[in-house]
Every structure is written in structure tokens, then in C-alpha cells.
ZAMARGU-4260 file (C-alpha; in steps of 0.2 Angstrom, whole numbers, plus 5000, padded with zeros to 4 digits):
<rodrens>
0) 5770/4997/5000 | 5772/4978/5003 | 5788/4976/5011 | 5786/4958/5011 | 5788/4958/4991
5) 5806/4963/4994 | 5813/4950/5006 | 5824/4938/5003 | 5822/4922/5012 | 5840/4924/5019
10) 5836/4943/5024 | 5832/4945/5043 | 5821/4962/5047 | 5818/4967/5064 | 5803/4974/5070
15) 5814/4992/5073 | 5818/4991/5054 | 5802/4987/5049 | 5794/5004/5060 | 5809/5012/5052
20) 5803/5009/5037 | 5787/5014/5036 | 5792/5030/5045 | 5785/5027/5059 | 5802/5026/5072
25) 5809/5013/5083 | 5804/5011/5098 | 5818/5017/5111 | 5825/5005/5123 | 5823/5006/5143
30) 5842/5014/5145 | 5837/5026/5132 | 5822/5029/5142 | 5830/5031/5160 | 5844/5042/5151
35) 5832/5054/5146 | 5821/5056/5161 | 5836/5058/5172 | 5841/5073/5159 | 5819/5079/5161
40) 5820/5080/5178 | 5838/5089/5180 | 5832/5101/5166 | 5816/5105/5179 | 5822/5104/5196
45) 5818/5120/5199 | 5801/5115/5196 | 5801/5098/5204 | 5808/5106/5221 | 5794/5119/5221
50) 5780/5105/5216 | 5788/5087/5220 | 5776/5073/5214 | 5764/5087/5206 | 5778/5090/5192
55) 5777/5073/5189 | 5765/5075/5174 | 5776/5087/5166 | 5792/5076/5168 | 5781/5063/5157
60) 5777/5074/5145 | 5796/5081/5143 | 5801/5064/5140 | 5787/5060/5128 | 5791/5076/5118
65) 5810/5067/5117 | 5804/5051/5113 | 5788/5052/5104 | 5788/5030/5100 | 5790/5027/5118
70) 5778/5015/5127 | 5766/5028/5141 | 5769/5014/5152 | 5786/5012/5149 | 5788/5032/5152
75) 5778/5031/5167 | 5788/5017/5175 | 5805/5026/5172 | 5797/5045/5179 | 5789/5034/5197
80) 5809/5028/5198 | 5817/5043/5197 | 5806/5054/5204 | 5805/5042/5220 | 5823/5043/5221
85) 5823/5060/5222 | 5807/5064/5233 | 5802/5047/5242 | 5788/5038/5239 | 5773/5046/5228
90) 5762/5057/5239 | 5742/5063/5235 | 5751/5081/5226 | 5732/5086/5223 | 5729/5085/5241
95) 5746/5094/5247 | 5742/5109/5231 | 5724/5112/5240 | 5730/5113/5258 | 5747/5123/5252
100) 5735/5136/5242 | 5723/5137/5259 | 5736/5140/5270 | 5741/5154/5255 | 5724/5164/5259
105) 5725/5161/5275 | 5738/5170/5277 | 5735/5184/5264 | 5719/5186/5272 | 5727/5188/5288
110) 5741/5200/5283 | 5726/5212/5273 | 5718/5209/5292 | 5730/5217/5300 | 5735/5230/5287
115) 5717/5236/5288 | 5718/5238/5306 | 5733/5246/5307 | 5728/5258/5296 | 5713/5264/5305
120) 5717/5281/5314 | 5719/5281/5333 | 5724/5294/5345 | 5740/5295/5349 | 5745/5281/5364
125) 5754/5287/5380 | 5774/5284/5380 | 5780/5268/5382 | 5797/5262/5378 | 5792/5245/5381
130) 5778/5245/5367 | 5789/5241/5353 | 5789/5223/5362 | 5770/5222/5367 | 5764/5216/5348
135) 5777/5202/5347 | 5766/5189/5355 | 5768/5177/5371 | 5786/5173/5376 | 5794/5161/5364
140) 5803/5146/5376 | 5820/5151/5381 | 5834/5147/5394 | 5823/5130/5396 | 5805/5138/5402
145) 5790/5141/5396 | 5777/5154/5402 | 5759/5155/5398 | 5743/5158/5406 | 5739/5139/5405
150) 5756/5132/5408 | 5772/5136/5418 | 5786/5125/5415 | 5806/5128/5418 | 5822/5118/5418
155) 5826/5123/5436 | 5819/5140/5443 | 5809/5152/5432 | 5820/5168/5426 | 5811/5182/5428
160) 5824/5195/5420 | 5824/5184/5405 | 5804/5185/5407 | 5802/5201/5409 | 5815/5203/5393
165) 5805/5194/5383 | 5788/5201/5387 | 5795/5217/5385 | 5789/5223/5404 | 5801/5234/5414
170) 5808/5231/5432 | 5799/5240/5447 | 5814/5251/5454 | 5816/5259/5473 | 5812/5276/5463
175) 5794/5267/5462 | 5796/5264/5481 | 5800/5281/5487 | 5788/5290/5475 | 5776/5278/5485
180) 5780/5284/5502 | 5781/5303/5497 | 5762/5301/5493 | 5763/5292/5510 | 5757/5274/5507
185) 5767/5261/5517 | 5774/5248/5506 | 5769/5230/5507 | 5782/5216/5509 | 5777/5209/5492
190) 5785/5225/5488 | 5799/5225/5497 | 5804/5209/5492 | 5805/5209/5473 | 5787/5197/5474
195) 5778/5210/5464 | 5795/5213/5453 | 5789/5220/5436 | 5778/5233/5427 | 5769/5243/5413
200) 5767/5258/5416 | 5764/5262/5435 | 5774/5277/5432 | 5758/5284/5426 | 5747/5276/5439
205) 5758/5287/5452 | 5758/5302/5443 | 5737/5300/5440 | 5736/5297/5460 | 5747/5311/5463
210) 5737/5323/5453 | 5720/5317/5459 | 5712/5310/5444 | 5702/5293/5444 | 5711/5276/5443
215) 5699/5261/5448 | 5709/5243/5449 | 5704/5227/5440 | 5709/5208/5443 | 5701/5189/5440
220) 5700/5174/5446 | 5693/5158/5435 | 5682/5146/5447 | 5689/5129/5442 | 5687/5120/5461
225) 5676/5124/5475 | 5693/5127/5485 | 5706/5141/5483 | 5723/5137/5487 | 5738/5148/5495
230) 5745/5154/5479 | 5725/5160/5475 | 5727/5172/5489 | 5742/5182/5482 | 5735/5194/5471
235) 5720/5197/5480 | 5732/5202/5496 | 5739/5213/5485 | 5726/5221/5475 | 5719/5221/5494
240) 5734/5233/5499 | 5732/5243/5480 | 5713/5247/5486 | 5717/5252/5502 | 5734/5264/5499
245) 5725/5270/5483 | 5708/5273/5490 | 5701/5267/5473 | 5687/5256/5466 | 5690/5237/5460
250) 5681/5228/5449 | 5683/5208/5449 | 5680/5197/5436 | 5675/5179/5437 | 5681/5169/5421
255) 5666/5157/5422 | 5664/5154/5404 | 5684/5154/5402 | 5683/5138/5415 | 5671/5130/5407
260) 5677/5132/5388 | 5695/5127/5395 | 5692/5112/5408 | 5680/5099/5397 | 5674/5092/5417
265) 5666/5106/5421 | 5647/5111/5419 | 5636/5125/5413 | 5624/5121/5431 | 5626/5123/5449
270) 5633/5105/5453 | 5641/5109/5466 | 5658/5101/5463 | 5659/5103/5442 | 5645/5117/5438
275) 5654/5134/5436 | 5639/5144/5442 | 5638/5135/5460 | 5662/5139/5459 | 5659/5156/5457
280) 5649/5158/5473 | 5659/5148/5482 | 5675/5158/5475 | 5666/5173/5477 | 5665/5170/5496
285) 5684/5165/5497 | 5689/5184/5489 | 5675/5194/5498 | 5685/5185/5515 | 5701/5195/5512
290) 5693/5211/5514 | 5690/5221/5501 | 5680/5237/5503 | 5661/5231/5501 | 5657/5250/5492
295) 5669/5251/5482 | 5671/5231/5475 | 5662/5224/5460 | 5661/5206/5457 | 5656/5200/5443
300) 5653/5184/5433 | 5653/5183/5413 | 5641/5172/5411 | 5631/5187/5420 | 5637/5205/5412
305) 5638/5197/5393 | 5629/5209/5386 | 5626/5230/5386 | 5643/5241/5386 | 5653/5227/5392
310) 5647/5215/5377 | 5649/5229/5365 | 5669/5233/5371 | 5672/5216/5368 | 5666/5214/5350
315) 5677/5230/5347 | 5692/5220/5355 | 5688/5203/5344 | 5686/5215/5326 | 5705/5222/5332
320) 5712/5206/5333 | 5715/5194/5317 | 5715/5175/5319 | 5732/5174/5317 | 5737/5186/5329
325) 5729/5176/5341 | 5736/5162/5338 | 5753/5169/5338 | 5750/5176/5354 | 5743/5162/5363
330) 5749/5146/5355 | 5733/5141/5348 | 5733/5127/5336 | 5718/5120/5325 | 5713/5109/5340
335) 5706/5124/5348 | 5691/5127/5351 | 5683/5144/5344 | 5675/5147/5362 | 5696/5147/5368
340) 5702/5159/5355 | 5687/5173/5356 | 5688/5172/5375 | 5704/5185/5375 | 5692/5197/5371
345) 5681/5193/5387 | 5696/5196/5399 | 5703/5213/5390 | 5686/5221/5391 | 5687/5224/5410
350) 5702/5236/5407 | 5693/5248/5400 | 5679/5259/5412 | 5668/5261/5396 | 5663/5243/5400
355) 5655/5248/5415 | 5642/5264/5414 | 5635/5267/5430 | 5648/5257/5441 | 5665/5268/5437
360) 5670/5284/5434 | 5672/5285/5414 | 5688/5294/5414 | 5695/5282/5426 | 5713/5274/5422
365) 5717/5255/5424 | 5727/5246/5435 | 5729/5229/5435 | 5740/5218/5449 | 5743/5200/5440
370) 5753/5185/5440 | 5767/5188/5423 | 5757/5173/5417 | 5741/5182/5412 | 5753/5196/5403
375) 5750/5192/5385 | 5730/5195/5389 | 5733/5211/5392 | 5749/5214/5380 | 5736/5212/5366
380) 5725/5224/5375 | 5737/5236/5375 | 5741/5236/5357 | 5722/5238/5352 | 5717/5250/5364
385) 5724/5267/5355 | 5713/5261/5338 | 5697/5260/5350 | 5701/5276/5355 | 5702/5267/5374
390) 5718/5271/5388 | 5731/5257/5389 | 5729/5248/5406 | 5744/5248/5419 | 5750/5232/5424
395) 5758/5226/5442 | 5766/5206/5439 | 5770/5196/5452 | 5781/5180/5454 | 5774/5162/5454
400) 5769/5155/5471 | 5781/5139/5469 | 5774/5123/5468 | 5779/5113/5485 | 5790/5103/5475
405) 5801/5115/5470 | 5802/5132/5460 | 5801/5124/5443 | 5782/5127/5442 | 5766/5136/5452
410) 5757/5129/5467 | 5744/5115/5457 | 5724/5121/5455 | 5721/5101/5456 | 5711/5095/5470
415) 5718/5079/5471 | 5736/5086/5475 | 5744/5081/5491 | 5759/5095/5487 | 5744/5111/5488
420) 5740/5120/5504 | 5719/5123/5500 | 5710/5137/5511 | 5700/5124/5518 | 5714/5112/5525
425) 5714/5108/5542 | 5729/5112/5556 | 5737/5094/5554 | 5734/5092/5534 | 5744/5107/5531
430) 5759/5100/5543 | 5757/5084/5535 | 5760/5091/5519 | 5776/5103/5523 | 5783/5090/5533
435) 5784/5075/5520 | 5781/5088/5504 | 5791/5101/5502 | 5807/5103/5493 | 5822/5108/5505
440) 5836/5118/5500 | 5845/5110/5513 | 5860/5095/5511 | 5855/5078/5512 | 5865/5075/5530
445) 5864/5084/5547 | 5886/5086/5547 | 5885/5093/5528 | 5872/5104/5532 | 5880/5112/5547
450) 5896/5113/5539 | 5887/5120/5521 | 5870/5128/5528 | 5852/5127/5516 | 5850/5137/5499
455) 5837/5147/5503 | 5833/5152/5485 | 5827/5135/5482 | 5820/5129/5499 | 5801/5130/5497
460) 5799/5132/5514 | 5811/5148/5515 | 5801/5155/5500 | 5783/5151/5506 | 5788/5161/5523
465) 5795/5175/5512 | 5778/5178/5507 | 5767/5174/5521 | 5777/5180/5536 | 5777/5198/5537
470) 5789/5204/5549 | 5807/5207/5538 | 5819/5206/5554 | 5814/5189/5556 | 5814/5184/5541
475) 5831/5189/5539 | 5838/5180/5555 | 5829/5163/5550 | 5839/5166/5531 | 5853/5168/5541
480) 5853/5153/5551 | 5846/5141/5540 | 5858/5148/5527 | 5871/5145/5538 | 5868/5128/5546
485) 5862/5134/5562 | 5844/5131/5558 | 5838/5113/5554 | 5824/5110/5539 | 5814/5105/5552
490) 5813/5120/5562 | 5811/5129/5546 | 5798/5119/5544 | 5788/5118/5558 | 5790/5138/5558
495) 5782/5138/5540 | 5767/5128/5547 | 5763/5138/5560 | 5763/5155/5550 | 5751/5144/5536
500) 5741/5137/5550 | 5739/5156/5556 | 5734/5162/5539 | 5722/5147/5535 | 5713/5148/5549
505) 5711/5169/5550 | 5702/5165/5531 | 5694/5154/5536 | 5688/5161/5550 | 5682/5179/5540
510) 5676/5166/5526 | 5663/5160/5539 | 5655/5177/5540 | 5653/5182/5522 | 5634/5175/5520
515) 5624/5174/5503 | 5617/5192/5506 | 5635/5198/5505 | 5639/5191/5489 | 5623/5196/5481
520) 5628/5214/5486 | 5648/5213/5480 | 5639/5204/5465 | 5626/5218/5460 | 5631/5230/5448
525) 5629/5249/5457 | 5640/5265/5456 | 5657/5262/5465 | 5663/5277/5478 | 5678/5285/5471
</rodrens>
């Protein structure tokens, strides 16, 4: 049809009518438009919320469905300006939808990980009312700490009930005590004095020695310097005491390949200052110095036993334990590298005696004296050893040696610290360094302190002495006095540095006689005496 023919020359058609017309439709107006993808995206938002900008297409083609005339242009424009209202600015949705439906089978296949583990029959695990709380991962920061086995950090000093909550440990008790001097073992002042504090299941370790069956001890150290320090010392004193009152073997582990996967400086050589092979030696020296028995002691390095029964227990452990568990155990993000999150494995494998044929007795149970920082190692060993058919170890935590500037943190491993007492300081670098380094408890004048007295409970130099200097009656009188205002800081002080001087200088002194033969023999693998 002509639609000219019927025009007058006083007729005015629009271009709307002319559409119109021809039935093809006018074309809607940019309100119409904005009116109609505001009611497209309320009619969606379910959608749009779960989505955002991925919807956007949809909304479009709402709109378009509405107002079939409408310019694809125009439509888009009017969609981009409500939708950024809404969400922000336009995002790459096919980007996010990829990474959203990763992290999807991520963590199915996690979760189907852990079913399939779970299932897996297992013999019955001993009693433990504190196993409920083993699986639930490292300690999540609370009351302003955190507690790894990389990082110890808290605002003011570290809670230990509130730690050993969270971990889900128990409290030693003086029923631990006396059950320990009716088998007639003398108790340690670590014991006496809450440093060793807290447990899993040394109730059974006591029964096991009582009835005679075979218990064998294991503990670490990671050779990250060619020096150990004062707060090094602590568990080896201990586990020390443990091998002598028990009368058992120890096997002890020496986390070369944890150093070097964790400290990017260090070397796979024998540099003497970065190589991790030439730091265990020297390590190895320091450890054989504080006495352990020579036939009953195994030291070990993991570059070393990676392989055979030992190798084999620690593929078991790794099969037992899903990325994602590890992960929520350890903090591990996706900056990790894969050596740090398969190294678990490496450290649980010493707490079962299968690893070591031919060295322990197979039947032999697991003791383990720690620093509560290296507790989620060994909660995750606990909760796979009943589905490898494996006995769960027993553990012994200790407090943190307290860093010289207070009890916010652990002694520092770094060499270059002025505030760390090393086993190789000399008489007047450790009085340099308690005199001008070490946090006092004490007010800052003279009058104020003799009319207040020190608190002892954050004095470094009362706390150091509470584990170094033996005798109890004295203790108590100097806590009395310095807590009173009789005793100054400096005579605290210069007390402390004459009990460290005297413990420096006896290891080093045994440290001097342990020659490259020794460490050969406590590093060769042979059957241990029971």
C-alpha cells in the first residue's frame, strides 16, 4: 500500500504513525524502556542475586520479549544502568562462573574424600574424651592469640587454658604426679611447675609402664641455624628425664626437608651456614650433648630414612588426609607450596613403631614430649591412626620459652637476634643481653618498686629462672622478694645470668666431646635396647 497516495498536503504523519500503520509498531521511548527494565530485573532478583552481571543477558531479553520494537542498543544501555546501580560496575561473569564452579568440585570432591575415608573400617580407637575435639583443626585465633607451629602471637601473655580448650587437650593433674612417684620416678621441676601443663593421653602411657609393655618416646628438632638457643634445650631436657624415669628408647627426628621446603635461604648442600645437611650435624651435636642414652637413641634425618617402612607409613598418612583437611588444619592457602602441605605426613610417621623395623619393638606405644605448638601434627595423626589400623600417640605439651621481650611470643630461631641466648654465647654476651634486653615486671622507679614489688608473671627474668634454676626453695624466696620490693631487677638479673652462664657453659662443655664418630653411631639405624 502506498501511503503517500492518501496524504494531504496539510496532513502531518510521524514516523510512529507511519510503523503503525504498516504494522510494524512504534518504537518505545527511553522512559518506556527504563520503566520496563526496572520491572525485568525486580521480576528476577532472585536470579540476578545468585548470578549478578551473568543474568545480564536474560534481563535483555525480558525486556525485548516486552518491547519487541526497541532498539538492541537502546536495551542494552538501559540494562548496563540498572544493573550497575544495583551490583556496581560490570564484572568478567564468565570468569567468576568458572572459578565459582571450580571451587564447586573442589569441594565436592573433598567432601566424597572424606566420606570415603571415614567409611573405611578401622579397629576401635582407645578412649578419649578429648577426641571429639582432635578433627576440628588448628586453633582458630581467640582472646587475641594465635597458635601455630610457624607462628606464636598474643595480645599480652599466651592463655594456655584457653589453648588447651581449643585444642581439645586435658590439663596434667597431681593424680598424674603421684601415680608417677608410686612407680618411683622423681618428678622434674618442669613438672612441678605447670611448664609441662597439658596432655593426651598419658594416663595410658602410666598404665603401659606399670604393666610393663613397650613404650619408646619420639621428638624433633628442624635444623634451620648452626646454633641452638635456650628455649631448643627445653624439650630435649625433658624428653631427657622421660628416657631416664622410663628406661625407654627415643627415636629423633631431624626435619631437614621441612627446613628447607619452609625457609627459601636454606640449601639442599653442606654449606655450612644455609645447607641443611651440614645443620643437622651440627644440631645433631648440640642434642647428643644433653645426654641421652647412646644405646637406646636414634637420630635421624629425613632426607636419610625417605624410603622402606618409614616411606611407606607416610604415604598411608597422606592417602588419609584430603587437601582440604590439610588446609583447614594448618592455615594453608594457595601460595603453598605442595612440598609444605605433604610434609605433615613426614613428621606423623615417627609416631608409629611400624616405621621403624629393626630399631623398635613393634608393639611399642608412642610418647611424644612437645611444645603445644606442634599439637595440630600430631591431632591429625591421631585421627587417622585407627583407619591404619596404627595406635594413637600420647602427647606431653609444654609452655613457650618467652621471648626476652616479653611473654607475647617464643624465644626467636633468628641468628641475628640481640634478645636470644644461643648455646654458643659467651659469658659476657649473655649478661649483655639480660641486662639491657629483657622485659621486667618490675615499676619503673626504685620508691614504687619498694612500695609495689615486681610481677613476677611477666618479668622474663623471673620466668627464665623458673626454668632453668632447679632448686624450688629458692626460687620461692627470690619470687618472694622481688615480688615484694625487697629484691631489685638487677639482682634478679644478675642471678638469672649466672644460672644461664652455668647452663651455657656445662653444654658447651659436653658439646666439645661429642665427635663425628658419636653422631654417626646415634645417627645409624640399629635395634634399640628396651
Amino acid at each position: 500500500m502506498n501511503y503517500a497516495k492518501n496524504c494531504t498536503d496539510d496532513a502531518a504523519f510521524s514516523m510512529d504513525d507511519l510503523r503503525t500503520a504498516g504494522g510494524v509498531g512504534a518504537i518505545p521511548s527511553d522512559e518506556t524502556i527504563a520503566a520496563v527494565t526496572a520491572q525485568a530485573v525486580e521480576a528476577d532478583a532472585d536470579a540476578l542475586a545468585a548470578n549478578g552481571w551473568g543474568h545480564q543477558f536474560n534481563i535483555m531479553r525480558s525486556v525485548r520479549n516486552e518491547l519487541p520494537f526497541a532498539s538492541g542498543a537502546t536495551v542494552k544501555a538501559a540494562v548496563e544502568r540498572v544493573l550497575t546501580a544495583k551490583l556496581g560496575p560490570p564484572t568478567d561473569f564468565k570468569k567468576e562462573r568458572k572459578q565459582k564452579l571450580k571451587a564447586d568440585r573442589k569441594e565436592k570432591k573433598a567432601e566424597k574424600q572424606a566420606e570415603v575415608a571415614a567409611a573405611e573400617p578401622a579397629e576401635p580407637a582407645s578412649a578419649d574424651a578429648s577426641d571429639a575435639a582432635e578433627g576440628a583443626g588448628a586453633a582458630p585465633p581467640a582472646g587475641g592469640q594465635i597458635v601455630t607451629p610457624w607462628e606464636v602471637q598474643a595480645d599480652g601473655a599466651v592463655d594456655y587454658n584457653k589453648l588447651v580448650e581449643d585444642f581439645g587437650s586435658k590439663l596434667l593433674e597431681t593424680t598424674h604426679i603421684d601415680r608417677m612417684k608410686e612407680l618411683g620416678m622423681p618428678i622434674h621441676h618442669f613438672l612441678r611447675r605447670n611448664i609441662f601443663f597439658s596432655h593426651r593421653e598419658f594416663d595410658r602411657i602410666l598404665d603401659l609402664k606399670e604393666q610393663g609393655k613397650p613404650i619408646y618416646l619420639y621428638t624433633g628438632r628442624g635444623p634451620s641455624s648452626q646454633a641452638m638457643h635456650l628455649g631448643h634445650l627445653i624439650p630435649f631436657m625433658f624428653t631427657k628425664y622421660l628416657q631416664d624415669v622410663f628406661d625407654v628408647p627415643l627415636v629423633i627426628q631431624m626435619t631437614d626437608d621441612e627446613k628447607f621446603l619452609f625457609k627459601s635461604e636454606l640449601t639442599l648442600d653442606e654449606d655450612p651456614v644455609t645447607g641443611v645437611f651440614a645443620l643437622t650435624r651440627e644440631n645433631a651435636k648440640d642434642i647428643i650433648a644433653c645426654g641421652f642414652n647412646r644405646e637406646k637413641t636414634y637420630i635421624f634425618a629425613d632426607t636419610d630414612i625417605m624410603g622402606g617402612a618409614f616411606y611407606k607409613n607416610v604415604l598411608r598418612i597422606q592417602r588419609r588426609v584430603s587437601l582440604h583437611q590439610a588446609c583447614k588444619i594448618f592455615g594453608f592457602d594457595e601460595n603453598a607450596n605442595i612440598g609444605k602441605i605433604s610434609f605433615a605426613a613426614i613428621q606423623a610417621s615417627p609416631s608409629f613403631p611400624s616405621s621403624f623395623p629393626g630399631v623398635l619393638q613393634q608393639s611399642a606405644a608412642c610418647l611424644i614430649p612437645c611444645a603445644i605448638d606442634q599439637d595440630p601434627y600430631f591431632r591429625m595423626t591421631r585421627d587417622v591412626a585407627p583407619a591404619l589400623r596404627e595406635e594413637k600417640p600420647a602427647l606431653v605439651h609444654s609452655v613457650f620459652f618467652p621471648a626476652m621481650t616479653g611473654s607475647s611470643t617464643k624465644m626467636s630461631s633468628s641468628t641475628k637476634s640481640p634478645t636470644t641466648v644461643f648455646l654458643t654465647d659467651k659469658p659476657e654476651d649473655i649478661k649483655d643481653k639480660i641486662h639491657k634486653h629483657a622485659f621486667s615486671g618490675a615499676p619503673e622507679t626504685l620508691a614504687e618498686h619498694r612500695e609495689r614489688g615486681a610481677n613476677t608473671d611477666v618479668d622474663v627474668s623471673y620466668q627464665y629462672l623458673r626454668f632453668f634454676l632447679e632448686d624450688d626453695e629458692e626460687l620461692e624466696r627470690i619470687r618472694e622478694a622481688y615480688g615484694s620490693g625487697k629484691m631489685t631487677t638487677f639482682e634478679i638479673k644478675s642471678r638469672l645470668i649466672e644460672v644461664l652462664q652455668g647452663v651455657v657453659r656445662q653444654h658447651q662443655e659436653a658439646r666439645a666431646k661429642v665427635t663425628d664418630d658419636e653422631v654417626r653411631h646415634f645417627m645409624t639405624p640399629r635395634p634399640l635396647s628396651q
